[in-house]
C-alpha positions in Angstrom: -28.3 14.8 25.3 -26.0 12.8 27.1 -25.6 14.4 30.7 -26.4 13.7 33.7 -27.7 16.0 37.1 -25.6 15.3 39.8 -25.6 17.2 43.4 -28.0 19.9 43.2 -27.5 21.2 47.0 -25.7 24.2 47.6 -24.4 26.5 45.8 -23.5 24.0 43.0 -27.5 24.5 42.1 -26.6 28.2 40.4 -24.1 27.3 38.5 -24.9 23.7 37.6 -27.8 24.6 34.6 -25.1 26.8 33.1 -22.5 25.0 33.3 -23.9 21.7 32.0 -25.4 24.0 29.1 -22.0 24.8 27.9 -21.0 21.4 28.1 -23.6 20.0 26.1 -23.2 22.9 23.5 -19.3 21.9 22.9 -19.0 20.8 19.5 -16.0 19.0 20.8 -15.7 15.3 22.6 -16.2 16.9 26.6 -16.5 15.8 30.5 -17.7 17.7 33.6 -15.1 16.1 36.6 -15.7 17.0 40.1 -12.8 17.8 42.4 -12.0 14.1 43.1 -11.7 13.9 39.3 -14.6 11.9 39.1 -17.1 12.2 36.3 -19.8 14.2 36.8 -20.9 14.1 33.0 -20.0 13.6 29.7 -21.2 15.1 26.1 -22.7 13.3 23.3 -19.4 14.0 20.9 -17.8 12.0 23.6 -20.2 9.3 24.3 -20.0 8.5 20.8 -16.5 8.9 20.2 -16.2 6.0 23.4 -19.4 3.7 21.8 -22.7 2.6 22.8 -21.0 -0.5 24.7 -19.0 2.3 27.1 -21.9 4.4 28.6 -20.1 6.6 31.0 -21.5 6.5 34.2 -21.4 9.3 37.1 -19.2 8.7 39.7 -16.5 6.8 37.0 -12.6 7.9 37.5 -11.9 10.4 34.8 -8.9 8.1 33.6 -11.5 5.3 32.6 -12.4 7.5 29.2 -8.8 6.4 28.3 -7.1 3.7 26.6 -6.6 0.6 29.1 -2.8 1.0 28.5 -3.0 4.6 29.4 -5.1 4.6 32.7 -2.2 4.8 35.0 -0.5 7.5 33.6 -3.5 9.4 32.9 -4.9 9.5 36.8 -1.3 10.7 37.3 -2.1 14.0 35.1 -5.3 14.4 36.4 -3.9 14.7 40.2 -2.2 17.7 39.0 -4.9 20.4 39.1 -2.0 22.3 36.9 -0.6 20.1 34.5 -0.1 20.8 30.5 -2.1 19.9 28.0 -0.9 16.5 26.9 -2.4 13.8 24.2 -3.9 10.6 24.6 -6.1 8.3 22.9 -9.8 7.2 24.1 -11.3 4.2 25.0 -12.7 2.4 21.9 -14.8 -0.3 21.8 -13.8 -3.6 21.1 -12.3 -3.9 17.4 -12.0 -0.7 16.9 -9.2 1.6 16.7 -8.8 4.5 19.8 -8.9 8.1 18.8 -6.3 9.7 19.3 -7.2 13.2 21.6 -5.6 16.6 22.5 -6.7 17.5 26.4 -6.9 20.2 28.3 -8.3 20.8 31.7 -10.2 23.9 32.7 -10.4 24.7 36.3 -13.7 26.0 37.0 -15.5 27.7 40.6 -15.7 25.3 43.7 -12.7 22.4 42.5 -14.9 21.4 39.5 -13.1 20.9 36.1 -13.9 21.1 32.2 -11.7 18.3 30.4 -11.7 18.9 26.6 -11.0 16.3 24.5 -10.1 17.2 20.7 -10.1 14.7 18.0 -6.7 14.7 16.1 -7.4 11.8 14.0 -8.2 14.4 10.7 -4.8 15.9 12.0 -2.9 12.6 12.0 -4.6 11.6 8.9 -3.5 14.5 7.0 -0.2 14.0 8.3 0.0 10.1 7.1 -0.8 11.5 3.1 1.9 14.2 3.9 4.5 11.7 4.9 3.0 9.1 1.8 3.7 11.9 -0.7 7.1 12.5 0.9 7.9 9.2 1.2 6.7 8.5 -2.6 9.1 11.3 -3.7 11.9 9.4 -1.6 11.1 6.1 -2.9 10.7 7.0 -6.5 14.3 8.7 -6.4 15.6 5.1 -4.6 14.0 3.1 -7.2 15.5 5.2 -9.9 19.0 5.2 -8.8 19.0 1.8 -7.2 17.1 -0.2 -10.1 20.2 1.4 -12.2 22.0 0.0 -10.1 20.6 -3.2 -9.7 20.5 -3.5 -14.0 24.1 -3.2 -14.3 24.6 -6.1 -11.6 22.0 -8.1 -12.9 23.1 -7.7 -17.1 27.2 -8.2 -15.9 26.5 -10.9 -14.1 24.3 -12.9 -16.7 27.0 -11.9 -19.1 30.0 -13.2 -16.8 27.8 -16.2 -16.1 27.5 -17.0 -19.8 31.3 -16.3 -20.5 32.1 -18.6 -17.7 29.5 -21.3 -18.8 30.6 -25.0 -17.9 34.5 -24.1 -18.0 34.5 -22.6 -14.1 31.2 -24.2 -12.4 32.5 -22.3 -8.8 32.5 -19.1 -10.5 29.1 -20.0 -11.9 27.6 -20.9 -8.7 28.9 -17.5 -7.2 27.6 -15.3 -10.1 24.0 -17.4 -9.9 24.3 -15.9 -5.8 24.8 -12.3 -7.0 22.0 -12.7 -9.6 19.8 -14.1 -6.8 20.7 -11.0 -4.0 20.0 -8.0 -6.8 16.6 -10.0 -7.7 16.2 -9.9 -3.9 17.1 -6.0 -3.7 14.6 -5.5 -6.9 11.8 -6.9 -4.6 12.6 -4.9 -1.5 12.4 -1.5 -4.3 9.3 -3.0 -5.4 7.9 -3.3 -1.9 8.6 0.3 -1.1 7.2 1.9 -4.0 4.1 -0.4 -3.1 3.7 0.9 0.3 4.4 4.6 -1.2 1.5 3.9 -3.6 4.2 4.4 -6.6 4.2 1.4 -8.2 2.8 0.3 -11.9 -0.5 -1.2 -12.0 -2.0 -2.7 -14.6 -5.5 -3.1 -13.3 -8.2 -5.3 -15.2 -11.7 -6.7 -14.6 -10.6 -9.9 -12.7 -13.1 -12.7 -11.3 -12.7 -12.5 -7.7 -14.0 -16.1 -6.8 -12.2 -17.1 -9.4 -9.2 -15.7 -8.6 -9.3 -16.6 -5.2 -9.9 -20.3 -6.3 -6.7 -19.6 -8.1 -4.6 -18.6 -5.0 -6.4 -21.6 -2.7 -5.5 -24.2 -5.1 -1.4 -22.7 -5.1 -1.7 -22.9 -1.2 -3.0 -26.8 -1.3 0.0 -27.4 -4.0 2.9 -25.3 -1.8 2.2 -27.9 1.4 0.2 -26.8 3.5 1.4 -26.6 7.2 1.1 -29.5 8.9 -2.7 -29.2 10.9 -3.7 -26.2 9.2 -6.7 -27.0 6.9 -7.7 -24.8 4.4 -11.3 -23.5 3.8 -12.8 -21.6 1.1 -16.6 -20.0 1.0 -17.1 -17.8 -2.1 -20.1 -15.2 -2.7 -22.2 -16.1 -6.0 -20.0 -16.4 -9.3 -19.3 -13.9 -11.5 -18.4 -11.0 -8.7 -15.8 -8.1 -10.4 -13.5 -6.4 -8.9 -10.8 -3.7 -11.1 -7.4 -4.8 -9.7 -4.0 -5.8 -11.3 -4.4 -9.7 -10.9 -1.0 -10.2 -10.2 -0.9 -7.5 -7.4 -4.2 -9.8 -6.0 -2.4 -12.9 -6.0 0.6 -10.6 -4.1 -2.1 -9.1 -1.5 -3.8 -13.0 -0.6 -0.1 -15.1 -0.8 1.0 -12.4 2.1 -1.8 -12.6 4.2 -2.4 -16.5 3.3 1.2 -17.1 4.5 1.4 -14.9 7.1 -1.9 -16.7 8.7 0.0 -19.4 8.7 2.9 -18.3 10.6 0.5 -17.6 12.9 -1.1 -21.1 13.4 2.5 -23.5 14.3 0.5 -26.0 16.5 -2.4 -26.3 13.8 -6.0 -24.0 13.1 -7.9 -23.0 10.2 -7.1 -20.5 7.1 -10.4 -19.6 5.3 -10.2 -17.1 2.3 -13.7 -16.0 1.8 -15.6 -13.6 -0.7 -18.6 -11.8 -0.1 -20.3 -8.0 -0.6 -21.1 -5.1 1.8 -23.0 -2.1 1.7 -22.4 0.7 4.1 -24.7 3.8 4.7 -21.9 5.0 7.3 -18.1 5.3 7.4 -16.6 1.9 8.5 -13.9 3.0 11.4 -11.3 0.4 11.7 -7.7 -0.4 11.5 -5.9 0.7 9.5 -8.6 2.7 7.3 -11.9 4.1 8.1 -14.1 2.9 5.2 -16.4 5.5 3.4 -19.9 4.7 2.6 -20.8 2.7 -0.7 -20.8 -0.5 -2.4 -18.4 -3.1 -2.1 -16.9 -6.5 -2.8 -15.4 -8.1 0.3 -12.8 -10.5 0.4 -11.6 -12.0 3.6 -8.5 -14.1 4.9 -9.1 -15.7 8.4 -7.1 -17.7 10.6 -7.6 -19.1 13.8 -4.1 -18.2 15.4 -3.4 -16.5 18.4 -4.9 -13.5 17.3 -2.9 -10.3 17.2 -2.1 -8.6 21.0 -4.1 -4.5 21.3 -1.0 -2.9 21.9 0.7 -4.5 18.6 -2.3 -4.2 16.4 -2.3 -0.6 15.0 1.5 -1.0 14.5 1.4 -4.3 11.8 0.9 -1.7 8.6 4.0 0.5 9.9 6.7 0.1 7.2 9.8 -1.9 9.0 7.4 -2.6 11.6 8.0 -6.4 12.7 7.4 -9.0 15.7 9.3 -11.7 13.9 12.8 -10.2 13.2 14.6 -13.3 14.4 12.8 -15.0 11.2 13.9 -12.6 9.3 10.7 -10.4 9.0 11.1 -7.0 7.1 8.4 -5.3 8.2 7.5 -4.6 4.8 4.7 -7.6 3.9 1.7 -5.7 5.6 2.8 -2.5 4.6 2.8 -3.6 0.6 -0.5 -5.2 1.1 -2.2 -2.4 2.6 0.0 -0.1 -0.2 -0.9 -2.4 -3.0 -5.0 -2.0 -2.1 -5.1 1.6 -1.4 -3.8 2.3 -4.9 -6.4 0.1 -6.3 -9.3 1.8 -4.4 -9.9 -0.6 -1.8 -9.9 -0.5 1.6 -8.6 -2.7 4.4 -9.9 -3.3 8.0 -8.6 -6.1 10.7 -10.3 -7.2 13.6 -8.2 -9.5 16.0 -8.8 -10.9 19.9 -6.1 -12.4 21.2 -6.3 -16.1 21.5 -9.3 -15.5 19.2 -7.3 -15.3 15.8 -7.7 -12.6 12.8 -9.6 -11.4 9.9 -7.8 -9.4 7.6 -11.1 -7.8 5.4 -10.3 -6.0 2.1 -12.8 -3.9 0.7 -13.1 -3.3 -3.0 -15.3 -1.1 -5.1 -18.3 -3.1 -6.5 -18.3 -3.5 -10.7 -21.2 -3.9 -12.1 -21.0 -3.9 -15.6 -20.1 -7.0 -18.0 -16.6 -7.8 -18.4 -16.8 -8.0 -21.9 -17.5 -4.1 -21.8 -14.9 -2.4 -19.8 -11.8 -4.7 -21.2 -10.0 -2.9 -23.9 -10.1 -4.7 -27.2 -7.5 -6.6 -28.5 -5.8 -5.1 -31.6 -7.2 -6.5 -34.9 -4.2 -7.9 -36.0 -0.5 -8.0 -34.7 3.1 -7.8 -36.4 4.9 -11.2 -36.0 7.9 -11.0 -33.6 10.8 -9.7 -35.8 13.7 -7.8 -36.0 12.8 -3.9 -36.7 13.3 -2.7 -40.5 16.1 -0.2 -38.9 18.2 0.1 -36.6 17.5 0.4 -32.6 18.2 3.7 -32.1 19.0 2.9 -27.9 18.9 6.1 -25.8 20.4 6.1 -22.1 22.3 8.7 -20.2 24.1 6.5 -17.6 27.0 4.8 -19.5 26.9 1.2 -17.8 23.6 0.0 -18.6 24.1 1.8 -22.3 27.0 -0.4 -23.1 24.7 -3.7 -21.6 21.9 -3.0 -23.4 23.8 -2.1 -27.2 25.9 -5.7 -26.0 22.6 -7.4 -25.4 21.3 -6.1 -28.1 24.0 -6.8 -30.0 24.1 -10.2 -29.5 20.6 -10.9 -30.5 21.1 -10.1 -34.1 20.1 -6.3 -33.8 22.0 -3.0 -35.4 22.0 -0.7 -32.7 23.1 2.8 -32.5 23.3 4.3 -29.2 22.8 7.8 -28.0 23.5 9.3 -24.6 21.0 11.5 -24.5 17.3 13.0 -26.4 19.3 16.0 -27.8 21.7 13.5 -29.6 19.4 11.0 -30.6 16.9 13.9 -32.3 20.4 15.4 -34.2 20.8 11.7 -35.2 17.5 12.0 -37.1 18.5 15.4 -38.2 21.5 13.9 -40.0 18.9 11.3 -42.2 18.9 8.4 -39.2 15.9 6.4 -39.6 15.7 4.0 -36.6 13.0 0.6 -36.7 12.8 0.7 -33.4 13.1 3.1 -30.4 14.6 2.2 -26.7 15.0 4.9 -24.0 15.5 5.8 -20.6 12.5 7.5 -19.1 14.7 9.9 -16.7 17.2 11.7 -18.8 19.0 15.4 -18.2 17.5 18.1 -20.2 14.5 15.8 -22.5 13.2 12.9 -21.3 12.1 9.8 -22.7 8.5 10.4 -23.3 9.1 13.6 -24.6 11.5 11.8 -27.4 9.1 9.2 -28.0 6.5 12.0 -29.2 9.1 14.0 -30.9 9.8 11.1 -33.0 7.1 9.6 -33.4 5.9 13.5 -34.6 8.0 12.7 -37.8 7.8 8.5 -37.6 4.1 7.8 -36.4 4.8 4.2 -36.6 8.3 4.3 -35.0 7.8 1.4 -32.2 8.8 2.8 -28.5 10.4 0.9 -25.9 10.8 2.6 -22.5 12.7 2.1 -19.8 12.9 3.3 -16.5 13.9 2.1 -12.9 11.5 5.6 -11.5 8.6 3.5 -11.8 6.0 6.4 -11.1 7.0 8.5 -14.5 5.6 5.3 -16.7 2.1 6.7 -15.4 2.3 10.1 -16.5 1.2 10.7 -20.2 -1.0 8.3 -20.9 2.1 6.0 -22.8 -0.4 2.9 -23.2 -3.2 5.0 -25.5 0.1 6.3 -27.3 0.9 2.5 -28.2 4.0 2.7 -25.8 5.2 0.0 -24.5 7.0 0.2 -20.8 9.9 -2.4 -19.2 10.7 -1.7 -15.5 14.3 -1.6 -14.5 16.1 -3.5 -13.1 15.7 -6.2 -16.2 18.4 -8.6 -17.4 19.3 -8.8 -21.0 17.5 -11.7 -21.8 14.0 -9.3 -20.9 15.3 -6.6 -22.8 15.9 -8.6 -26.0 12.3 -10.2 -25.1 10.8 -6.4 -25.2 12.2 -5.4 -28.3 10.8 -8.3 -29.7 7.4 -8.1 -28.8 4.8 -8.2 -31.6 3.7 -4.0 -32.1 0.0 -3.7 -33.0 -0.8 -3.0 -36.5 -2.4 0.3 -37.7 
């Protein structure tokens, strides 16, 4: 019990015991101040909640339980015997994020004062998944509407580009710029729906030090910055992780490249693998880390570390320091979006002057690769064109007429439809399509409803969707129903790629 007996002369003797029993039965972070607003003594909720390297000592200004940044403000509120309840956030120790609290001061006999200090950190957290799902919802609807968008620009301007060819190299250039600004609005979609947790994985069993080997070997070809040296140390061979490799490559690149940034006059960028086994949740920034097994891979640099007040911000989307360099605001955010929705964890630990260690935190796999990869089909269709028509399905009139020109132009018979009602009536009145493509979002049916209507009457009718909501290619379970998936926005070229794409044999 962590409390302390203080002044047992006068009349605080009566009331002390009592007192002191309450305040070591509050399930809640507490303190016992005097009239001076110094501590008499604290609780165990809230000697743990401040760490073993704060012991609160008797006789400490109340506005030392605090955050360092806060102390000033706080002795402030505790001069005023009357003040509101407010919130704050508590000392933490060094690393390590500080709670944020709810107080309120109770006045008790003889100037003495209860301050109570609730934790709001299960409140905030269950705020942060209620603004992820809402934000989720938002960025699926962007990434819907704006990949449509972006599809149109993207498939007009190849096609102008082609038109224009050799004949009009000026208009060529400035058609190559417009392709090159939707591919750059493509990616900033794509980064939202990471940090939203939205995105499409396709997670495998990946070798982590071999992966990582991968990524180091990239940085050494890319040029590395001039003084930084690069080191890698990786756990024993043959360590698993479940992760879409490309998403990996994403997570390390970021923080590789952003280590760097942070290093101009020279340092050192490790990358580092290794394993971890906790008995205890893991508090850190940003994410508290639950008990269990796990593989650890670490990104280091020696930099100038990353300044207390700053830290818990860098995972805020459009959060940024460097906005004359044209930071987003958006890099951290992905990274910490991408390894969430794969499981993992992530926790930082900066000093300033000292550098940072960016530590993700995946779930340990155990078992042989060779028995949780899914088999590879027996035997595959060569690329072709389909035995009937594409029957091409797409309720937004733009990107219909690109894809049936694309199409088109690659040798295929395509009949269009503009929506699942018409292209099921189309069946109705004898059409037997070789090869379905549709929209995922449509009014009234959607595309993987369509897909299983027809393939209810053709079972080996291949299926193409398409979508620019990249969330709805999750729901159903499309990969088991041998469905194949292209993400919006795409050029013509991918479209006519997709189509051709060998379809397993049955």
């Amino acid at each position: 019990m962590a409390w302390w007996r203080l002044n047992r002369r006068c009349s605080w003797r009566r009331t002390e015991p009592a007192v002191l029993a309450v305040l070591a039965g509050l399930p809640e972070a507490a303190a016992l101040l005097d009239a001076g607003g110094m501590v008499r003594a604290v609780n165990t909720p809230l000697q743990a909640a401040l760490g073993p390297t704060q012991p609160v000592r008797p006789g400490w200004p109340a506005e030392r339980i605090f955050a360092p940044a806060l102390r000033a403000e706080m002795a402030d509120w505790l001069a005023q015997p009357g003040a509101a309840p407010r919130e704050s956030r508590l000392a933490a120790p060094q690393g390590m994020p500080e709670a944020p609290v709810a107080i309120r001061r109770i006045t008790l006999p003889r100037g003495d004062s209860l301050l109570l200090l609730q934790d709001l950190t299960p409140r905030q957290a269950a705020a942060e998944a209620d603004r992820l799902q809402t934000l989720g919802t938002l960025a699926g609807g962007i990434a819907h509407d704006f990949n449509n968008l972006l599809t149109v620009v993207l498939g007009a301007s190849e096609d102008a580009q082609r038109l224009a060819g050799a004949a009009d190299p000026v208009l060529a250039a400035e058609l190559t710029q417009i392709r090159q600004a939707a591919g750059r609005g493509a990616l900033l979609v794509k980064q939202l729906l990471a940090y939203a947790r939205q995105q499409v994985l396709a997670p495998r069993l990946v070798p982590l030090n071999e992966a990582v080997e991968g990524i180091a070997s990239l940085l050494r070809g890319s040029g590395q910055r001039q003084g930084v040296a690069l080191e890698v140390a990786l756990d024993e061979a043959g360590r698993m992780v479940l992760i879409d490799p490309s998403q990996l490559d994403r997570v390390v690149m970021n923080l590789a490249m952003n280590a760097r940034q942070a290093m101009p006059q020279g340092g050192r960028l490790r990358l580092s693998t290794g394993r971890l086994v906790l008995l205890s949740p893991l508090p850190g920034v940003p994410d508290t880390v639950p008990p269990g097994r796990w593989t650890v891979l670490e990104v280091t640099d020696t930099g100038g570390g990353i300044p207390p007040e700053v830290l818990p911000r860098i995972f805020e989307p459009f959060f940024t320091t460097r906005p004359e360099r044209g930071g987003t605001g958006l890099g951290l955010a992905t990274v910490h979006g991408i390894v969430r929705q794969s499981g993992g964890f992530m926790v930082v630990e900066s000093q300033p002057g000292q550098g940072a260690c960016f530590r993700i935190l995946l779930p340990r796999v155990d078992e042989p690769i060779a028995d949780s990869l899914p088999a590879a089909p027996a035997s595959a269709q060569p690329a072709c064109h389909p035995a009937g028509p594409i029957l091409l399905v797409d309720d937004e009139a733009p990107l219909r007429r690109l894809a049936e020109r694309a199409l088109r132009r690659a040798g295929h018979d395509v009949v269009v439809a503009e929506d699942a009602e018409t292209a099921l009536a189309l069946l109705e009145e004898g059409l037997v399509p070789g090869h379905l493509v549709s929209d995922v979002a449509m009014p009234g049916m959607d595309g993987v409803a369509l897909a299983r209507a027809m393939r209810a009457r053709l079972p080996r009718l291949p299926v193409l969707l398409v979508s620019g909501y990249a969330h709805a290619a999750v729901d159903g379970g499309l990969e088991e129903d041998g469905i194949r998936f292209l993400a919006k926005p795409y050029g013509p070229a991918e479209l006519v790629a997709a189509v051709g794409e060998p379809v397993p044999a049955e």
